[in-house]
N, C-alpha and C positions, 0 to 999 in steps of 0.2 A: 206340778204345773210350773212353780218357780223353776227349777230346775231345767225342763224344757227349753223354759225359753233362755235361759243363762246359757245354755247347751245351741242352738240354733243363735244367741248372741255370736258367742265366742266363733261359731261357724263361719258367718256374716264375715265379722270382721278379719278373721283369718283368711277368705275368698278374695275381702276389699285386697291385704296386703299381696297376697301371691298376687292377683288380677296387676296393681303395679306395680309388680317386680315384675311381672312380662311383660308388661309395658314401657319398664324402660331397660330392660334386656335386648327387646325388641328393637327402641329408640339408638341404644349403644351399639347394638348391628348393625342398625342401619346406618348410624354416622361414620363407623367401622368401613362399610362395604362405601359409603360415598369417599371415604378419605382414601382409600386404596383406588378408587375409580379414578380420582383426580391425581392423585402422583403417580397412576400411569400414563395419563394424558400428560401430563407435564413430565414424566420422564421422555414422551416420544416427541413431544413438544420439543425438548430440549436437546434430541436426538439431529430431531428436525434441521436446525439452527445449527449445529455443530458439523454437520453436512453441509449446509448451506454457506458458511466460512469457508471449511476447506476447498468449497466446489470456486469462492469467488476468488480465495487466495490463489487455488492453481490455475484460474483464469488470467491473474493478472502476473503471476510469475516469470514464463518468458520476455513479456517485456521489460520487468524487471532486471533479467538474466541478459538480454538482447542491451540493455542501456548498460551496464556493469563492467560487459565485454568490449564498450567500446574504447581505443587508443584515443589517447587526451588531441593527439593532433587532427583528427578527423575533424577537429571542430574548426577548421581552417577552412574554407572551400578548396584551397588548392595549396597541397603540401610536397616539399621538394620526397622525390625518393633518391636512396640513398642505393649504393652499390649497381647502378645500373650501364650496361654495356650496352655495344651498339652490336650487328649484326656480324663485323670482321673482333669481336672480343676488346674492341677496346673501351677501357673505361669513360666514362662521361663522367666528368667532373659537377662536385656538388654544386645543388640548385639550378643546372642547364635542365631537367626534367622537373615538370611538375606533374603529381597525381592528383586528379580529383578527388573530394572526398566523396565517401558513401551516403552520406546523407544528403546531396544535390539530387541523388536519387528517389531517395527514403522517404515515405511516406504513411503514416497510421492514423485512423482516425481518432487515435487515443492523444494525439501527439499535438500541439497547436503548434509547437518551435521547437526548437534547440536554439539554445544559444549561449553565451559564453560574458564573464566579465576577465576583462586582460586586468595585470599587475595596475594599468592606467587606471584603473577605473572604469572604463568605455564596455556599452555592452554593445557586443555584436551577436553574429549569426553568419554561420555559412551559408543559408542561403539570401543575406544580403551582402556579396561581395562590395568591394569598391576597386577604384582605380583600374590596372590592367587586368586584375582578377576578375572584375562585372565584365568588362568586355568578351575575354574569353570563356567565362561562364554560360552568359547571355547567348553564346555563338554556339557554343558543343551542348550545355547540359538542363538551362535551364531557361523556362517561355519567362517574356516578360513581363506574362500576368501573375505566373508563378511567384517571381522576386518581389510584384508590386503588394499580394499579399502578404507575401512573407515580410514585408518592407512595413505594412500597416501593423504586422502583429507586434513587429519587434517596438514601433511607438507604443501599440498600448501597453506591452509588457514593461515599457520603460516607466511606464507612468503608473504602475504599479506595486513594481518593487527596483532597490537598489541593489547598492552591493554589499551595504552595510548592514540593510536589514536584512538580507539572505545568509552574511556572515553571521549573523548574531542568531537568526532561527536556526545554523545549522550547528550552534556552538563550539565547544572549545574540539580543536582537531584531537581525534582520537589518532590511538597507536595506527596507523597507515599500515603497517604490515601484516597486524592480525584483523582487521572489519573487514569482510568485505557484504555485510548484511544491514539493512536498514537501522538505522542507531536508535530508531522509535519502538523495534521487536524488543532491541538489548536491552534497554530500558526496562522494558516490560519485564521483561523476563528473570530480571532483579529480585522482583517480590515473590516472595515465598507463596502467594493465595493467588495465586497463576492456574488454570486450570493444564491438565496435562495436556489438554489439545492444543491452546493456544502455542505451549513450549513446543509440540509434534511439528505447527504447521508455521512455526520460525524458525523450524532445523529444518523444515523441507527447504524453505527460502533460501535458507544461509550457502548450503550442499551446491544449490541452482549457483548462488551466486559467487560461489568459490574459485571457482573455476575462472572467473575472470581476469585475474591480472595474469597467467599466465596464456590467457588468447591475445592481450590487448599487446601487442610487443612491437613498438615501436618500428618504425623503417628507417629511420634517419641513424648518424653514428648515436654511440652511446652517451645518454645525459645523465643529467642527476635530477631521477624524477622518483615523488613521492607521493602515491594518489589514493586518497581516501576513501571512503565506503560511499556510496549512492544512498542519500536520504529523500525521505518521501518527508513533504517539509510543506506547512502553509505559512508563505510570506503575506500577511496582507489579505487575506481570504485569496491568495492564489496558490494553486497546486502546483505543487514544482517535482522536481529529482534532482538532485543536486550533489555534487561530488569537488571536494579540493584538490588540487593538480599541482604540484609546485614542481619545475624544469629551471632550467640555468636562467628562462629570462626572467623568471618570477612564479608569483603566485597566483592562480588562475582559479576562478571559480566557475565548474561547468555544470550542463544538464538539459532539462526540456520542461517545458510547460505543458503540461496537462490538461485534458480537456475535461474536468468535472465532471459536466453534465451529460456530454456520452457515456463515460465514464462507469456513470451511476444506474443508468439509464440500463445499460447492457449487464450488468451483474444483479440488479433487482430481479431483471426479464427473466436471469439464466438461475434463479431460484425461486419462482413465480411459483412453483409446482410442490415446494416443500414450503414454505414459508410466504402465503400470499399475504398480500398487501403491507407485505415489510420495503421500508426505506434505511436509504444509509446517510448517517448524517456525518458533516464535519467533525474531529476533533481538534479543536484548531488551539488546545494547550498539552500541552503531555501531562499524560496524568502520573501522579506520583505512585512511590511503592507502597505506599500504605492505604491508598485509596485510587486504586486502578482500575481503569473504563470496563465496563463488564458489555462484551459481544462486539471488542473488538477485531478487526481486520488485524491483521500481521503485515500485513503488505502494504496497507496503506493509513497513514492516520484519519479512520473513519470508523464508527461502528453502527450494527444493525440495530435498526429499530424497528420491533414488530407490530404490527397493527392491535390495536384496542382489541378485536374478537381474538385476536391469535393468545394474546397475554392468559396463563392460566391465570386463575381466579382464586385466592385464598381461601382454605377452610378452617377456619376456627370451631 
């Protein structure tokens, strides 16, 4: 009878044992199959985002490419050309023609200004001519509610940044013959924990914007010009692009102001479908190589930030 029950004991408890070894064989599968459930949601998550980059970077590349290609003197409203004849072949002598520039015409809703700081210090803008240049502007190419805006922008832009703080945010001038890519990519792209895409979708940029200094070619006789890489640069919480120019009469600091918040506005919209309710915020320091912005832009110093439901979720 002892024996029975020592027999049905031993049973008991050898049932209890296997019952929780399948219970947490069970438990290990199941946190098994949720921890695979979740690093494929956040591998597509992450797919996601990774598309959503390249989709805003090549959004915003031609213009990038379009500012890079442009000749330093355009930023003039009206620039002598050089080598021009008349109708019987003969020469017209320098400065009796003046060309408009392109941008009296130009217009982007990305764009608030263009405008320019001279050797003086003074910032201008081709579409706020002076002297006989407003007049003859004013007459051929430009209304003068057009100049009046442009004339407001260029105040509040003054009152926002200088020349000194846009020298100092764009730093020290790199080699002019090899940049022709945003000096906030090159940076980046220093640190060894760089994702491959980021490096993929700074060599698209760089390719796009290579090509520029041999479009940009002067009209005038030959000078001694040296012109730097187009940076995407915040002065002051203002969006700029900004490029150094140096020609015989000095050194010249050019580019455009930015409009933010369309900006921002049309690149959230144009990945609303992979990544809802993701925003892009300012980075308005460079981040360093040892501790670099994660889901940043290439193109512009911003990066994405996804909404609270999009963020996977840690499984411990």
């Amino acid at each position: 009878m002892k024996h029975a029950q020592w027999v049905w004991l031993v049973f008991v408890v050898c049932v209890v044992f296997a019952a929780g070894a399948i219970a947490r064989l069970g438990t290990t599968a199941l946190d098994l199959e949720r921890a695979e459930a979740q690093a494929r949601r956040q591998a597509e998550q992450e797919q996601r985002l990774q598309l959503a980059l390249w989709r805003m970077d090549s959004t915003l590349a031609p213009l990038l490419a379009e500012e890079s290609a442009r000749p330093y003197f355009s930023y003039s409203a009206l620039y002598p050309a050089e080598r021009a004849f008349t109708c019987m072949f003969a020469e017209i002598q320098k400065g009796d023609v003046l060309m408009p520039s392109p941008l009296l015409s130009f217009q982007s809703p990305w764009i608030r200004l263009h405008f320019q700081f001279g050797p003086d210090g003074r910032l201008g803008s081709p579409l706020v001519p002076s002297g006989n240049m407003l007049d003859l502007a004013e007459s051929r190419y430009l209304s003068t509610e057009r100049i009046e805006d442009a004339s407001r922008r260029l105040r509040e832009l003054e009152r926002r940044i200088d020349r000194d703080a846009l020298s100092k945010a764009m730093g020290a001038p790199a080699t002019e013959d090899k940049a022709t890519m945003p000096v906030w990519a090159d940076n980046r792209m220093t640190a060894r924990s760089f994702s491959n895409e980021y490096e993929a979708r700074s060599r698209n940029l760089k390719v796009m914007q290579s090509v520029a200094p041999q479009q940009a070619v002067a009209l005038k006789e030959p000078v001694t010009l040296s012109q730097g890489p187009l940076q995407p640069l915040w002065v002051n919480s203002t969006l700029v692009l900004a490029r150094r120019v140096r020609v015989d009469e000095g050194l010249f600091l050019q580019g455009c102001w930015l409009d933010w918040e369309s900006i921002r506005a049309e690149l959230t919209a144009s990945v609303a479908d992979l990544v809802a309710g993701a925003r892009l915020e300012p980075v308005l320091h460079r981040p360093s190589a040892s501790a670099p912005e994660s889901r940043m832009l290439a193109s512009l110093p911003a990066r994405l930030v996804l909404a609270p439901a999009a963020v996977p979720i840690e499984t411990w």
